[in-house]
N, C-alpha and C positions, 0 to 999 in steps of 0.2 A: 504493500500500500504506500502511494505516497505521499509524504507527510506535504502539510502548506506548508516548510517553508523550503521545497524543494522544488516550489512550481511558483509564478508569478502571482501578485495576488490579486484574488477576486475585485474589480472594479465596478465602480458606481459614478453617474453623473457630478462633475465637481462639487463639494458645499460651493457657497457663496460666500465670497467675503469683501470686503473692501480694495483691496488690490492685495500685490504682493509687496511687504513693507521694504525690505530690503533682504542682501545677501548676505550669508553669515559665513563669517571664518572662525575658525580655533585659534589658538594662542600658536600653535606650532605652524599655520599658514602664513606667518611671519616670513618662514624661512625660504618661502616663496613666493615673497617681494607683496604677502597681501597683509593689509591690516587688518588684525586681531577686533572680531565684533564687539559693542560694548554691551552690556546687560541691556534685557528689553522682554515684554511679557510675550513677543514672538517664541520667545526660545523657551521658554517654560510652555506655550501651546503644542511645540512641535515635542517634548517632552513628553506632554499627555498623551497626543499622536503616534509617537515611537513607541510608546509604552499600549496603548491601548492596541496597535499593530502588532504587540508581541516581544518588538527588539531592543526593550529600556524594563527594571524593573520599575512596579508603581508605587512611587512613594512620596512626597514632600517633595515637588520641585521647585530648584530655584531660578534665578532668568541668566544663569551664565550659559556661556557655550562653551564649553568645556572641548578638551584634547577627548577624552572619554568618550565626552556624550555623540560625539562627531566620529569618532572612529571604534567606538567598542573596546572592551576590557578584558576580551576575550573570543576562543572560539563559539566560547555555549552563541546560543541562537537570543535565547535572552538575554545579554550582554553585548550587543553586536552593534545597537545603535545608530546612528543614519546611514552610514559604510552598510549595513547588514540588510535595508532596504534596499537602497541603494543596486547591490549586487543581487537583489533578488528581483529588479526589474529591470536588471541589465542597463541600469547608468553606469558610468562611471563611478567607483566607488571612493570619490574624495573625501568625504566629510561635509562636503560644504553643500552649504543648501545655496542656491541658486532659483532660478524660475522654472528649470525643466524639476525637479526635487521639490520644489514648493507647489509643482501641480499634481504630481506625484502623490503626496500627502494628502493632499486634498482629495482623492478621486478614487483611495483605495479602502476595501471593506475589513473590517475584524476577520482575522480568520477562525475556519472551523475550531472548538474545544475551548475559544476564549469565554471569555465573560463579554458578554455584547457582541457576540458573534453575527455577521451580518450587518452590523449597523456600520455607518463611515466611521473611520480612523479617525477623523478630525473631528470630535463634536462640538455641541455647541456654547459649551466653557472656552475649547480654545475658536473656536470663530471669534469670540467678544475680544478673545486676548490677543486674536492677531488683527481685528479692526481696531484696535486700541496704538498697535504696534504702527499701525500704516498712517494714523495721524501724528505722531513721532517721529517716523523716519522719511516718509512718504517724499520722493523728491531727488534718492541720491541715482547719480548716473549710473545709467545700464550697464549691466556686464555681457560680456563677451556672450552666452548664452542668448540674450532676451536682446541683441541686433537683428537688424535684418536679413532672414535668408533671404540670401541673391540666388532666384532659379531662373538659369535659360530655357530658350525653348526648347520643344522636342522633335523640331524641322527646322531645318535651316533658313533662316529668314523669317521663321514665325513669331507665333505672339507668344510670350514668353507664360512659364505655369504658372505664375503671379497674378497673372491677368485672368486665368479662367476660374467660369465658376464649375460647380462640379455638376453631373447633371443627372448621375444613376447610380447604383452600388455596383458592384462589383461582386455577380451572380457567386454563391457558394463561397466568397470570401468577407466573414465578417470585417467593418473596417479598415474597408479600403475604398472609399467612396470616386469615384473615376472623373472622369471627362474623355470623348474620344477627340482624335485629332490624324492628321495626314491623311488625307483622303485618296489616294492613289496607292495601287497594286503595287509594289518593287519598292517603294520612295526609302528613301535613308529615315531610317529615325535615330535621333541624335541621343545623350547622353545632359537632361538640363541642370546636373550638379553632378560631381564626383562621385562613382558611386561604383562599388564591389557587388559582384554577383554571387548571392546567396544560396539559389536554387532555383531548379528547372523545371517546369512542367508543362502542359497541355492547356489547351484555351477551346471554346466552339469553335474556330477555324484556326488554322497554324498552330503554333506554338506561344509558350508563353517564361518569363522568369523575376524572380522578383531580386532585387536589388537593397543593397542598405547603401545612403547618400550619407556624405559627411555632417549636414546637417545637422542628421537626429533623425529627418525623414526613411520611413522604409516604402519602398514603388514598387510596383507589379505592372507589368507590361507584357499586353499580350497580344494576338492575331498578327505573329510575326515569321518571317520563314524559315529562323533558325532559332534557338538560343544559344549564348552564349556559354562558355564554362565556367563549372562553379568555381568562384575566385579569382577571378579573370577584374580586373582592374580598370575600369575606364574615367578617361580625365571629363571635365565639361565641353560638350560640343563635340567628343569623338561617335564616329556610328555604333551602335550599340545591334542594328539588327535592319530588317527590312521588311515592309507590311505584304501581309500575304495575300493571296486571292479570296474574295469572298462573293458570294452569288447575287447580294443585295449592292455593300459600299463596303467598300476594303476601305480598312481606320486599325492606326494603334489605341487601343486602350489603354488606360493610362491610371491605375488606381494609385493611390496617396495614402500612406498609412502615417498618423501622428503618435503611437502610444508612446514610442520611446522619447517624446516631449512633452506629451501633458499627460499619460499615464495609462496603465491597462483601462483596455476598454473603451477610451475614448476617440471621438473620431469627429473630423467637420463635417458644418452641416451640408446638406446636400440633396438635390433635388433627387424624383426615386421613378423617374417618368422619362426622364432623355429632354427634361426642357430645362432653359435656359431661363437665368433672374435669380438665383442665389448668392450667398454671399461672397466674394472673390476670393479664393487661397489664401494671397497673400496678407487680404487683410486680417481674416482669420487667423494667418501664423504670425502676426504683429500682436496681434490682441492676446495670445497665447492661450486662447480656448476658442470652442467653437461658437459661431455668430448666428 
C-alpha cells in the first residue's frame, strides 16, 4: 500500500487570501546572497499548514523562520518541514517559500489518517494570519519565481502562447487544458520555451509527447508525425515535430499543465466547447492562479 507521503498530495481549489505577503528565507539563505526573513504571522500560518499537512509537529508556534522549520530536523516525515512538501510535489526543495510554494500550500488537502483529513492544509486561523501578513509586507519586489514567463510561439511567425486563450480540455488528460494551433499537414511546430521531453504517447490522429518547460510549465503536444525521444532536449524556437494528417483540419494541440506552479490539481480556466473569449494564458500565469 502506498502511504500519502509517497505520492503527491490530494489537491483542492486555492483558499482565498489577500495576496501573497512576501518571500521567506532562513537564516542560512544568507549564505546565498539572500536576506534572512524577519518575524511575521505568515510564518506561524504556514507553520499550522506544515503541521496540519503532516510535515511540522503541532505545537505553540512562533512567527520565526527558522533553518529547521525550512529544511526539517530530520529524515522522519514528521520532521521534514517545507523541504519535505516541497519534494513531495516535486519543487525544488529549498526551504524557501516563494509564490510557486505559497500556492502550493494553499491548494493542498490533509492527508488520509490525519486529524482533518480532507479538509485544506491552510485553514482559516492561518488565512487571517497570512491576510494580516500581506498588509505588513505587501509591496516588496518580485522574485525570480513570480516574473514573467516569456513563451514563444509554436509556428514560426505566430502568435505567441501568451496571447491565447484556451478553448477545450485535453480528452482523457486531466489538467491540461489546450488550444489548437498550425493549421496545415507537414508545418514545423516549434519549441515556445525550453523544454525536455518526458514521454511519449498516442493522440486520435498521429502521435503525441509531453514535455516539462523550464518555466515550471509541463505541455503535451499532440497530432504530430513523430515524437521525439524521451530526454531529448530542445532550446526555444527549435522544431520539436510536424502536424500530421487528419480527415477534418490537421492542428497541433497544445495542452498546458500549471500544477508544478500553483499546485496539484490545479489548472487554468478554460473554455470546454472549442470556442474562443476566455481568459489569456498569460494573464492567468501573471496572476498566479486561474482567472
Amino acid at each position: 500500500m502506498t502511504e500519502w507521503w509517497e505520492k503527491p498530495y490530494k489537491g483542492g481549489p486555492m483558499v482565498k487570501v489577500a495576496g501573497f505577503p512576501r518571500p521567506l528565507y532562513p537564516p542560512d539563505a544568507a549564505e546565498r546572497g539572500k536576506k534572512p526573513s524577519v518575524n511575521g504571522p505568515d510564518v506561524e500560518a504556514y507553520k499550522r499548514t506544515v503541521s496540519r499537512a503532516g510535515r511540522w509537529p503541532w505545537q505553540t508556534f512562533d512567527e520565526a523562520y527558522s533553518n529547521s522549520f525550512a529544511h526539517g530536523t530530520s529524515g522522519n516525515v514528521i520532521n521534514s518541514g517545507v523541504a519535505g512538501i516541497q519534494r513531495q510535489q516535486n519543487i525544488d526543495d529549498t526551504g524557501w517559500i516563494g509564490q510557486k510554494t505559497f500556492n502550493t500550500l494553499r491548494s493542498i488537502r490533509v492527508p488520509e489518517g490525519k486529524a482533518h483529513a480532507g479538509e485544506m492544509a491552510m485553514d482559516a486561523t492561518a488565512v487571517k494570519m497570512i491576510n494580516q501578513a500581506w498588509e505588513m509586507f505587501a509591496g516588496h519586489e518580485p522574485e525570480p519565481e513570480q516574473k514573467q514567463i516569456d513563451l514563444g510561439p509554436v509556428e514560426a511567425g505566430g502568435q505567441g502562447v501568451r496571447e491565447h486563450d484556451l478553448t477545450h480540455a485535453t480528452s482523457g488528460i486531466p489538467c491540461y487544458p489546450a488550444f489548437d494551433d498550425v493549421w496545415y499537414a507537414g508545418r514545423n511546430v516549434i519549441a515556445p520555451e525550453p523544454l525536455t521531453v518526458t514521454r511519449t504517447g498516442g493522440a486520435s490522429h498521429g502521435v503525441a509527447f509531453y514535455a516539462d518547460g523550464d518555466s515550471g510549465l509541463r505541455w503535451w503536444f499532440g497530432h504530430l508525425v513523430s515524437s521525439p525521444s524521451v530526454g531529448r532536449r530542445f532550446s526555444r524556437g527549435q522544431v520539436v515535430g510536424q502536424v500530421a494528417a487528419h480527415p477534418d483540419a490537421p492542428h497541433v494541440h497544445v495542452g498546458i499543465n500549471v500544477e508544478r506552479l500553483w499546485g496539484s490539481g490545479q489548472q487554468m480556466t478554460h473554455h470546454t466547447n472549442y470556442t474562443h473569449g476566455g481568459p489569456l494564458v498569460g494573464k492567468q500565469l501573471d496572476a498566479g492562479h486561474a482567472l
